[in-house]
N, C-alpha and C positions, 0 to 999 in steps of 0.2 A: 543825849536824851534818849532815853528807851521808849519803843512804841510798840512792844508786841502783840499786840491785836491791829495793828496796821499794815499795811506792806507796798513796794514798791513796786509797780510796774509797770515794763520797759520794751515799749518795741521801737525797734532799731533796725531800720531797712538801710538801703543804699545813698539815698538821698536824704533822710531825715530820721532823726530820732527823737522820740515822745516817751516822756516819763510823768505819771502819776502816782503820789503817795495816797492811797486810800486804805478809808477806815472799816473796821468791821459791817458797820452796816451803810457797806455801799457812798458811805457820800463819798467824794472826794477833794480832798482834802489841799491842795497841791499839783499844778502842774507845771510842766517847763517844754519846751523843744531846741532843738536843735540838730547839727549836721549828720550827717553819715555814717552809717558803721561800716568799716572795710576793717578785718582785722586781717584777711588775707595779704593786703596791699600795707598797713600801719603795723601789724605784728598785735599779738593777743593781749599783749600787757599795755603797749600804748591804747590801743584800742576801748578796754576797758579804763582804763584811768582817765579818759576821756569823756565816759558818764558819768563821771565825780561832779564836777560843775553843773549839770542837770539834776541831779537828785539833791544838789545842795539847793539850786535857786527853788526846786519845788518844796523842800522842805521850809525854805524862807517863807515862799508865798504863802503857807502853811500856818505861819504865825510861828514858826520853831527857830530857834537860836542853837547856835553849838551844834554836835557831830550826832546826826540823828541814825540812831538805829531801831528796826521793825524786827516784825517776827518773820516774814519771805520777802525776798526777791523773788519775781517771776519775769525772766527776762527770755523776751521772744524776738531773737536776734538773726538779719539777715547773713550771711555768710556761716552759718550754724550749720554745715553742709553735711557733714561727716560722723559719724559715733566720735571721730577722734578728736573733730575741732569743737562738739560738743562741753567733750571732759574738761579738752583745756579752757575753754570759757566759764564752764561750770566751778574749774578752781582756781582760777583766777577773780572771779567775782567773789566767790564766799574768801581768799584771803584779803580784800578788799573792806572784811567786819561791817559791812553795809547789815548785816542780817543773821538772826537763826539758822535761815536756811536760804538755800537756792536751786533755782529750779532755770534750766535752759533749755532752750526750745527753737526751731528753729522758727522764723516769724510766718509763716504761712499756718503755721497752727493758733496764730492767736487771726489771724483772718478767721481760719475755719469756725475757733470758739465762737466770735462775734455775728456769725450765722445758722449758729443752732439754738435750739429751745434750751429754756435754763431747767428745765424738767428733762425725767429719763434720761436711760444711758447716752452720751456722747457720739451721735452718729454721723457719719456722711464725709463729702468731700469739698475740697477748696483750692480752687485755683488761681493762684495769685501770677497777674501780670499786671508789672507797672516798669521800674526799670528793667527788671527780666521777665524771667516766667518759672511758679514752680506750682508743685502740686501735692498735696500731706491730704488723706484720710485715716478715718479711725471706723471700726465694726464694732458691735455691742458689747464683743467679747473683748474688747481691747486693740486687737492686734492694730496695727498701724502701717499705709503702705505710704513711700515718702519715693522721692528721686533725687539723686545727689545735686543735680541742676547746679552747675559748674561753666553752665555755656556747651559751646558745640563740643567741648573733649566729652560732655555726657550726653552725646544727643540733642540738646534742647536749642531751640528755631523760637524766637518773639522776645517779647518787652518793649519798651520804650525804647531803651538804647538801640536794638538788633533792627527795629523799625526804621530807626534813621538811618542806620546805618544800610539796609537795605533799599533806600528809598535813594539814597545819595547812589548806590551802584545801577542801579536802574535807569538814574536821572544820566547820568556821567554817559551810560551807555547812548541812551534814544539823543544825548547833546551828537554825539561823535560820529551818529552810525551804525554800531554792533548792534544795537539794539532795536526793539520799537520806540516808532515815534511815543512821546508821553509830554503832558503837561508838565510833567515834575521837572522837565529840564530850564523851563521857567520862572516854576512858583519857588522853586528851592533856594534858588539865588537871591531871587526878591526879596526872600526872609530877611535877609543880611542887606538888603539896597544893591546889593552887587549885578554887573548887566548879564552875567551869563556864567555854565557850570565850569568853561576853564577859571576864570574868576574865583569863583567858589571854590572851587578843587585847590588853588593856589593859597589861598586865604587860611583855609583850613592845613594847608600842609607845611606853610612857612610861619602858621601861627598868627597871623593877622585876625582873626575871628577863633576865638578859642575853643579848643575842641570839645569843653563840656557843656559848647551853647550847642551842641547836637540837637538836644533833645525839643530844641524847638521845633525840628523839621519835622517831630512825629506829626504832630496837630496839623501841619501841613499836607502831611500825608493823607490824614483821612478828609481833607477838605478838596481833596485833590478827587479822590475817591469818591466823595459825596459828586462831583461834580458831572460823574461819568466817564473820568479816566479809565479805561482798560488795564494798563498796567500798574496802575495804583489799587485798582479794587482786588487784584490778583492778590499782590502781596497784604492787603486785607484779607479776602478770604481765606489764602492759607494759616493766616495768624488766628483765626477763627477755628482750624482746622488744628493747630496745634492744641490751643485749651483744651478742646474737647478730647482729641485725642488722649490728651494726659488724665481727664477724668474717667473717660472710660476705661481707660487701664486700670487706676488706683479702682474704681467700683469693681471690676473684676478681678481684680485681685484679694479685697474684701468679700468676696462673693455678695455682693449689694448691687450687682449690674440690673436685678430685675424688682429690688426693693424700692418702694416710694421713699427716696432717702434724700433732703437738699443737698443740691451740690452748690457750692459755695461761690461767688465772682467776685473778685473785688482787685485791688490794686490800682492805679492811676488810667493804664487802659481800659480797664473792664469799667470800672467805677463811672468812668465818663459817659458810659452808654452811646458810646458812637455807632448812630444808626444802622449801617452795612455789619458793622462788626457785630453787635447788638442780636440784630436780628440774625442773623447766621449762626451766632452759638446756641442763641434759642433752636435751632430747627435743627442742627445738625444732633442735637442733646434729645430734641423730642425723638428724633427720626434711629437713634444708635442708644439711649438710655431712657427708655418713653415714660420709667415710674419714675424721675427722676426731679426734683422740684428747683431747678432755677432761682437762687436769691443771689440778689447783688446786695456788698454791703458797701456803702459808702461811711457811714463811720469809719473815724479816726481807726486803725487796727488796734492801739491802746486800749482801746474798749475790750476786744479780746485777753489781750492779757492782765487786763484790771479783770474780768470776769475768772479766769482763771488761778486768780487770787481768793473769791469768794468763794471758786470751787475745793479746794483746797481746805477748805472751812476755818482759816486762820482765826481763835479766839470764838469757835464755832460762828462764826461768821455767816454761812451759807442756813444756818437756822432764824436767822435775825430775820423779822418781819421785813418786806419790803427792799430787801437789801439790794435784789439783782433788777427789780423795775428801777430803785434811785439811780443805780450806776449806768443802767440804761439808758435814762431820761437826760443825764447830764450830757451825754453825748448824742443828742438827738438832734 
């Protein structure tokens, strides 16, 4: 079934992937979710072939039968690190006949879309931390500053994952000694019922508690920190210290360092608005980018790349009365 004035789209982070078919004007039409996108870790072809069954359930929910195709794909996909892992996602999607056309992107840019105005040029910056941390802006003119964010082989310090993962070395240390004393040599284990961080360390390392229940011990972390832990509020404030960092680069590298331009927060850490963290990117952003306007989105990031569907004006789509408050509104 052909839809060319509709289109699909797809954000695809680390932990979750969200797909909407939406229509020209804005409704939508279709959704679905599911797992992860790793195509570094699954390889480019599984990886894709694996939002086959999302785009079909959405098209079902849709009222559509049989092998549906639109006029774009707009897929705003995590691990999209590279000009190179780009292309290959890019052609591996369009020989997939999902679409006219396709468009890839990496998914910090459909954060971005989902925090700027649907009027005037395209501006500003976004810093997405949830299981990692990355950073994409755009200038009036176009240009675009982006960071490979690969982990520490590019530099990059945070996320949810690096959180625990730092919290757990912390804890392990103030358990044994090398370290400062810290609550977390407590609360970490507790997570799991276990009495103590040899416990934990053991569990985790011979697989007894599996190693992608990490991410539970971030939330721990900041309750730890909320509490007046010393060494847990560190490793908060430096996580605090990295967003900003990364936005104040990408602005000045746009030359927007002294333009009233939103910089963009979102992702599962940002999004949560954990107070110490919260409050610290505020001030550290007033105090190093002061024209600089703070918006957290907690919208689904789908929303971004469904807006960047309208932009694109599929079926003049972005002329359609009302288009971009409906697709707004649905995910409000």
């Amino acid at each position: 079934m052909g839809l060319s004035d509709a289109a699909f789209a797809i954000d695809a982070g680390n932990s979750k992937t969200d797909v909407a078919l939406v229509a020209a004007d804005g409704t939508v039409l279709g959704e679905a979710r599911g797992g992860g996108f790793q195509p570094h870790r699954d390889g480019t072809g599984r990886a894709v072939a694996g939002l086959a069954p999302l785009l079909a359930t959405a098209s079902e929910r849709a009222g559509l039968t049989g092998r549906v195709r639109v006029g774009h794909v707009q897929a705003c996909l995590a691990n999209a690190d590279l000009p190179v892992e780009e292309q290959r996602l890019t052609e591996a999607l369009a020989a997939r006949g999902w679409a006219e056309t396709v468009t890839v992107a990496n998914d910090t840019f459909a954060l971005l879309r989902a925090g700027l105005p649907d009027e005037g040029e395209p501006t500003g910056v976004a810093v997405v931390c949830g299981a990692g941390i990355n950073c994409a802006g755009l200038a009036p003119d176009g240009r675009i500053a982006r960071f490979p964010a690969i982990g520490r082989l590019s530099g990059d310090w945070g996320g949810g994952g690096h959180l625990a993962d730092e919290a757990l070395w912390w804890a392990a240390r103030a358990d044994d000694g090398r370290g400062e004393p810290s609550e977390l040599a407590r609360a970490l284990p507790d997570r799991f019922g276990l009495p103590d961080m040899p416990a934990l360390i053991e569990a985790l390392h011979l697989g007894a508690v599996d190693a992608a229940r990490r991410h539970e011990l971030t939330p721990v972390l900041f309750a730890v920190a909320e509490a007046g832990d010393a060494v847990a509020r560190a490793i908060v404030a430096r996580q605090a210290e990295e967003v900003v960092a990364m936005a104040v680069v990408a602005l000045r590298r746009l030359d927007l360092l002294d333009a009233p331009v939103p910089v963009v927060l979102g992702g599962g850490v940002l999004a949560a608005r954990h107070r110490l963290l919260h409050e610290r990117v505020l001030a550290l952003l007033a105090d190093r980018a002061p024209k600089a306007s703070p918006v957290v989105v907690t919208a689904p990031p789908v929303l971004g790349a469904a807006l960047l569907t309208l932009d694109r004006g599929v079926a003049a789509a972005a002329s359609l009365p009302g288009a971009y408050a409906r697709l707004r509104a649905h995910y409000a």
